[in-house]
N, C-alpha and C positions, 0 to 999 in steps of 0.2 A: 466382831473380828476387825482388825486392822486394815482400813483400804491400801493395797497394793498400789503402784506407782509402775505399772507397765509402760503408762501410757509418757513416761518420760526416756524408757528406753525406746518407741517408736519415735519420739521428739530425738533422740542422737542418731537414729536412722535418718531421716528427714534433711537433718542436719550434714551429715555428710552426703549424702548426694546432692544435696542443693551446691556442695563447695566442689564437685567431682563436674556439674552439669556447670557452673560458673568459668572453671576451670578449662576445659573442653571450647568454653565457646573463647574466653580469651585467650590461649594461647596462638591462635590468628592476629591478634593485636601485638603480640611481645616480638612475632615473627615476620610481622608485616612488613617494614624497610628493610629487612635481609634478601625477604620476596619477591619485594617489589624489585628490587636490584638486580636479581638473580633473572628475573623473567622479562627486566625491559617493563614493568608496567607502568604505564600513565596514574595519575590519582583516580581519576573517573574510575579507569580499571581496578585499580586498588579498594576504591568502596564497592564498587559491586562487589569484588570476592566479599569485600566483608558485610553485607548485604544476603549475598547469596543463603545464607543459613537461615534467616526470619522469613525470603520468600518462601522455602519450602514450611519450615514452621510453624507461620501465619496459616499457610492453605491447609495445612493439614488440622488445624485446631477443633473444629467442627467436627469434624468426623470423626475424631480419637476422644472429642466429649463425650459423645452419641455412647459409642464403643465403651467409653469409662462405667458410665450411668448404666449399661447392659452386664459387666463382666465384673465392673469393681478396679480395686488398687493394683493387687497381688503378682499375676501374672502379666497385666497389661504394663503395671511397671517396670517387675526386671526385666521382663525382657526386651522394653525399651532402654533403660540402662546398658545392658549388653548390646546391642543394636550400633548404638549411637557409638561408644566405645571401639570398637571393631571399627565403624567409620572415622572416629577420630588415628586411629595406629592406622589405617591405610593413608591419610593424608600426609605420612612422612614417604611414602611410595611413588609420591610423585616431583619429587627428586627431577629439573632435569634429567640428570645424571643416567636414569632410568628410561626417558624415551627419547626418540629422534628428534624432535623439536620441543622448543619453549611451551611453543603453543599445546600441543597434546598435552604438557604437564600440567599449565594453567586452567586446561577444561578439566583432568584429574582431580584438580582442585578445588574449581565452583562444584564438580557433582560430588563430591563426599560431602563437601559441606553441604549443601541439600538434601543429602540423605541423612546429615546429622539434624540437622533441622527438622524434618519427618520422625526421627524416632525420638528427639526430645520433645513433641509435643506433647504429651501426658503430663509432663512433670507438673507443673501449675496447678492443674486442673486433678491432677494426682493430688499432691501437695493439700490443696485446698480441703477435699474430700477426705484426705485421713484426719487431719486437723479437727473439722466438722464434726467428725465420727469420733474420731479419740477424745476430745477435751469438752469440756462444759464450755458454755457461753462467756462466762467472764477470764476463763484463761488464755481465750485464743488468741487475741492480739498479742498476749506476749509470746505463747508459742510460735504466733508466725514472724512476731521478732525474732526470734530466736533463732530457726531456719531459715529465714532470709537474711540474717548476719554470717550464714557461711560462705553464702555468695563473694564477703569482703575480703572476711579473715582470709578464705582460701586466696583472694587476689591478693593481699596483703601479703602473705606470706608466702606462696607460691611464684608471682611476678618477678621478685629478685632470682629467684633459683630458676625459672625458666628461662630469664634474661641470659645466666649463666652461662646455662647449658646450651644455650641459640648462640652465644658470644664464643665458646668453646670448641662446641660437637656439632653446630650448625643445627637447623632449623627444622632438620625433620626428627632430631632423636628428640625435639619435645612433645612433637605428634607421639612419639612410639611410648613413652613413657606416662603419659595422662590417659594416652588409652589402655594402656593396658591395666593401669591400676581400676580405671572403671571397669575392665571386663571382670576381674575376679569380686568387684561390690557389688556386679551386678547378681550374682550368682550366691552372694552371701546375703542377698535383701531376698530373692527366690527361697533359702531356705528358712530365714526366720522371720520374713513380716507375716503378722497375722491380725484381720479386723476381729476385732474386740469379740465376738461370739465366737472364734476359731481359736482362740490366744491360749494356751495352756499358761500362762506366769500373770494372769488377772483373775483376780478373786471378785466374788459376789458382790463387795462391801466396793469397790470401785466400780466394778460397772453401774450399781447404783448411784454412784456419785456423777458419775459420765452422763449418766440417763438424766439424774433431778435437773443437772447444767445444760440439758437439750441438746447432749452428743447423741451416744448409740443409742436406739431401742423407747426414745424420748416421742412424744406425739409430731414432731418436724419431724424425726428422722422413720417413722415405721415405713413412709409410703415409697421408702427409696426406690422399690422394685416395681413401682406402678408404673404403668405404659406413659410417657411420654407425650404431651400435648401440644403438639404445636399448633394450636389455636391458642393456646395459655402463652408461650414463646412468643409468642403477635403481639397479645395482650401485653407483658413485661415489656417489651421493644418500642411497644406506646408510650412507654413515659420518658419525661423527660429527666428523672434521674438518672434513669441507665444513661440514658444518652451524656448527660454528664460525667458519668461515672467513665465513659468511653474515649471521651477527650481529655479527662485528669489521665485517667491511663497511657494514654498515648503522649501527656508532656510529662507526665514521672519519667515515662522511659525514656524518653527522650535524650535527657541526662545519664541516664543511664547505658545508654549505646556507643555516645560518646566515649566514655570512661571504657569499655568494653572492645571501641575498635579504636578509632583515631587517639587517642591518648599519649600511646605510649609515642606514637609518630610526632603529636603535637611536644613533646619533653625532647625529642630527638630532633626536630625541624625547627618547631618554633621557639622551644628553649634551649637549644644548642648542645643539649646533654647527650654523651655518650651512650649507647646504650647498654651498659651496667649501672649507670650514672644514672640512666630514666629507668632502668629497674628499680632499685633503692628510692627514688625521688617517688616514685610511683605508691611507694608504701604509705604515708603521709594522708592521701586520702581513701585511700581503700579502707584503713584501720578509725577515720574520721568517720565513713558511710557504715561501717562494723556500730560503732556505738552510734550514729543517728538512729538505725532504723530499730533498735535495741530502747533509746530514750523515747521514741515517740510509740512506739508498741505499750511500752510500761507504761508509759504517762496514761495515753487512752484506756488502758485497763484501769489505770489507778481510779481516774474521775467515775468512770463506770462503777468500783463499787463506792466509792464514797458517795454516790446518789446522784451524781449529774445526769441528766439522758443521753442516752446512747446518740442522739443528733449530734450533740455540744463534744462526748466525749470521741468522737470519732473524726466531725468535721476540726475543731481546732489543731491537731496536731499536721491534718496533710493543707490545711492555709499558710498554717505560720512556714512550715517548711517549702512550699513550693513561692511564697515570697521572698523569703532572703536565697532561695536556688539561682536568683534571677543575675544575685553580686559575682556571676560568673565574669559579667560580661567587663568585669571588672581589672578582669586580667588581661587587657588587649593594654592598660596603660603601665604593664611593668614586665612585660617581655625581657628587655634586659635585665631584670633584677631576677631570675627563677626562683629565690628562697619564697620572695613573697609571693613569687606569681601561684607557687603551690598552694601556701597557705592560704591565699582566695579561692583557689581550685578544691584544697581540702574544706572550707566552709560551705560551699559550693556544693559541694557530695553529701557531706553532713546532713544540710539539711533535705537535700534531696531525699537520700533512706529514713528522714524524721518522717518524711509526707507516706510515706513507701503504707499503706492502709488499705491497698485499692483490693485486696485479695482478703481481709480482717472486713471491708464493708460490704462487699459482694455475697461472702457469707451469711450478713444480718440481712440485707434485702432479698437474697434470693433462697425459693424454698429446695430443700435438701434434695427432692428426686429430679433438681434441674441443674444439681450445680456443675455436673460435665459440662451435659450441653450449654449451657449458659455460660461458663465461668472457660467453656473455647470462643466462644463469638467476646468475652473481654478481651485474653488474651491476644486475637486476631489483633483488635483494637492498640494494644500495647504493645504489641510488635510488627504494626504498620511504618512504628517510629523506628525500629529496624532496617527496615527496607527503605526507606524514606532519610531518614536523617545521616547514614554514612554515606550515600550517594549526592544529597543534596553538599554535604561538608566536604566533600572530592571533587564536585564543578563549581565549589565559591575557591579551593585551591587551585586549582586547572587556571580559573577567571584571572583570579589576585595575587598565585604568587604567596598568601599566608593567611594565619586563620583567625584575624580582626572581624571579618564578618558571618565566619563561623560560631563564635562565641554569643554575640548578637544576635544568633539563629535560634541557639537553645536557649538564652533568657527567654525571650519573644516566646515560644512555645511554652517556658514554665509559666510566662504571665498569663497565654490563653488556659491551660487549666486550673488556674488560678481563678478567673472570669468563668470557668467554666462552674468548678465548687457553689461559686456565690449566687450566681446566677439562675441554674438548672438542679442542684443538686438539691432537694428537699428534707426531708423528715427520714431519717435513717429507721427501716420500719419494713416490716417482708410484706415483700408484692406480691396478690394474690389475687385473682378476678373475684368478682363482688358473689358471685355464687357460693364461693370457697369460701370466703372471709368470714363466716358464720360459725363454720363445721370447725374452720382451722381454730376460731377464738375459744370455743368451747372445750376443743382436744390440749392446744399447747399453755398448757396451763403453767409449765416447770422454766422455774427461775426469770419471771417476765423482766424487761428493760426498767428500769427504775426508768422515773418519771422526776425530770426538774421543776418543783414549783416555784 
């Protein structure tokens, strides 16, 4: 019998809410100078609000791992979907307009975003775990290209029409309108996602194909439901690839926060662009990071089956990308020129989403009944640069007046994960304490890592 292809309708799921949850979190970015204006804010203050969503985020990562790895995708997703949604549509309620001072609307506004921060935290660690579960070993780098290219598209294509309607209808009918479209996906993922042994539209001949590729029901994946060790947790946290793995994370994103908060501000302040003008200008490298993170998913798949090792095929695409990420800083010397100043911004993004791997290698190093918990304490790691880098980039504007030594900030961190790769990152290869290492070689027999002679 012919293998079915379910598991590419859970890949269009995936896909759209990764571009609904991308969505959600920029449109604070498109409305940010209408806000800052409306409410008197300093930068300093302007990065905190845009800060404010990774603190709650970050903190909650851990525990919604924990939570993941106990209950699963299903229900811990929609109704984080919905959650987060309903928080984004109240953030248009905080309208001055609406209370007696500035101030009560600006705190309206750090606490939603904190509690969207709280209820997006599954998604990753969500994300990660269907991927696991649904595809064999050598698809999933391009699957998770794939859902992590919605993150762009949807900036890509969204950004100009949010610009619009913030230029138009003012600033909060964008809150009302991204959330409400997340409230009703959330509710349409409630009725039709199902893990692979619940799926009514997957046949025999593909769950076997899923299992031979070390998805569902494979010897990684049967111990999912086994209790939890945090002595094992100790043991993994002991090496020094995670620990690199947690500083690549933290300069991926890094770039990518930027893009996400200060951006559209930086096309409106420091490229002089109107803002319908930094919407459109805005497109340029959203749809650049769209196909990075797309070529370097593929490419690391590719090497994978043509017989390279899984080290060579995973570490080369996030080196090459987090070194030329660096030609950001490149655009402090054509400020007045904006065509070009983008298109170093757009190679900049590019290869930024070429490196984007840290969630494709997490899954090869870490074993299946830890990848919640584990795969929140990464996350925490990659959106420290959340919290960290819109606030640092709001007191080097507060200091200078413009954003020459902001640019400078996020090369500099793409060089330290850069040093971090070469340095600390080892043998791409599941970490296992030496007790385990025996029982696991013997069970995971299905589809091993080719070997580069």
């Amino acid at each position: 019998m012919k293998a079915t292809k379910s598991r590419l309708f859970i890949l269009t799921l995936l896909f759209i809410v990764t571009a609904i949850n991308y969505m959600d979190r920029a449109n604070l970015a498109v409305a940010g100078t209408h806000i800052q204006e409306d409410f008197s804010l300093t930068p300093t203050q302007l990065g905190l609000l845009f800060s404010m969503f990774t603190w709650a985020y970050a903190a909650s990562q851990i525990p919604v791992g924990y939570v993941l790895d106990r209950i699963g995708s299903r229900i811990l997703y929609g109704g984080a979907i919905i959650l987060w949604s309903i928080f984004t549509f109240m953030m248009g309620f905080a309208s001055h307009h609406l209370f007696a001072t500035a101030t009560a609307s600006f705190v309206m506004l750090l606490a939603c975003r904190a509690l969207i921060g709280v209820a997006e935290a599954p998604s990753f660690p969500s994300n990660t775990k269907i991927i696991a579960t649904w595809f064999p070993d050598h698809e999933r780098a391009r699957a998770t290209a794939i859902y992590s290219s919605a993150q762009y598209i949807g900036l890509a294509l969204l950004t100009p029409a949010l610009s619009f309607i913030v230029a138009n209808y003012g600033w909060e009918m964008s809150f009302y309108l991204s959330g409400g479209a997340g409230i009703l996906f959330g509710i349409y993922w409630l009725i039709y996602y199902r893990d692979p042994q619940h799926s009514t539209s997957v046949n025999q001949s593909e769950l076997d194909y899923i299992k031979a590729g070390g998805g569902y029901g494979s010897a990684n994946q049967s111990s999912v439901n086994t209790k939890i060790s945090w002595h094992d947790i100790r043991f993994m946290m002991s090496k020094k690839t995670i620990w690199g793995l947690f500083i690549t994370q933290f300069a991926c994103s890094s770039t990518l926060y930027f893009f996400l908060t200060w951006f559209i501000v930086y096309l409106e302040k420091g490229l002089h662009l109107s803002i319908s003008k930094a919407g459109v200008g805005a497109m340029l490298p959203y749809i650049m990071a769209m196909l990075g993170v797309l070529c370097g998913g593929t490419l690391s798949d590719m090497l994978l089956k043509k017989g390279k090792s899984r080290t060579f095929a995973r570490k080369l695409p996030v080196m090459c990308g987090l070194c030329v990420t660096m030609v950001i800083a490149l655009v402090n010397f054509f400020e007045d020129q904006p065509v070009v100043a983008i298109i170093i911004l757009s190679i900049s993004f590019f290869a930024n989403a070429f490196s984007n791997l840290g969630w494709v290698v997490w899954s090869d190093v870490i074993p299946r009944n830890f990848l919640g918990t584990m795969g929140g304490i990464l996350n925490i790691c990659g959106n420290l640069s959340g919290i960290v880098s819109p606030i640092v980039i709001g007191l080097i504007l507060q200091r200078t007046q413009n954003f020459q030594y902001a640019m400078w900030y996020i090369a500099g961190v793409a060089g330290l994960g850069l040093l971090a790769y070469i340095f600390l990152v080892g043998k791409i290869e599941v970490i296992l304490p030496e007790k385990e290492k025996q029982q696991y070689s013997s069970e995971n027999t299905i589809n091993p890592a080719p070997v580069n002679k």
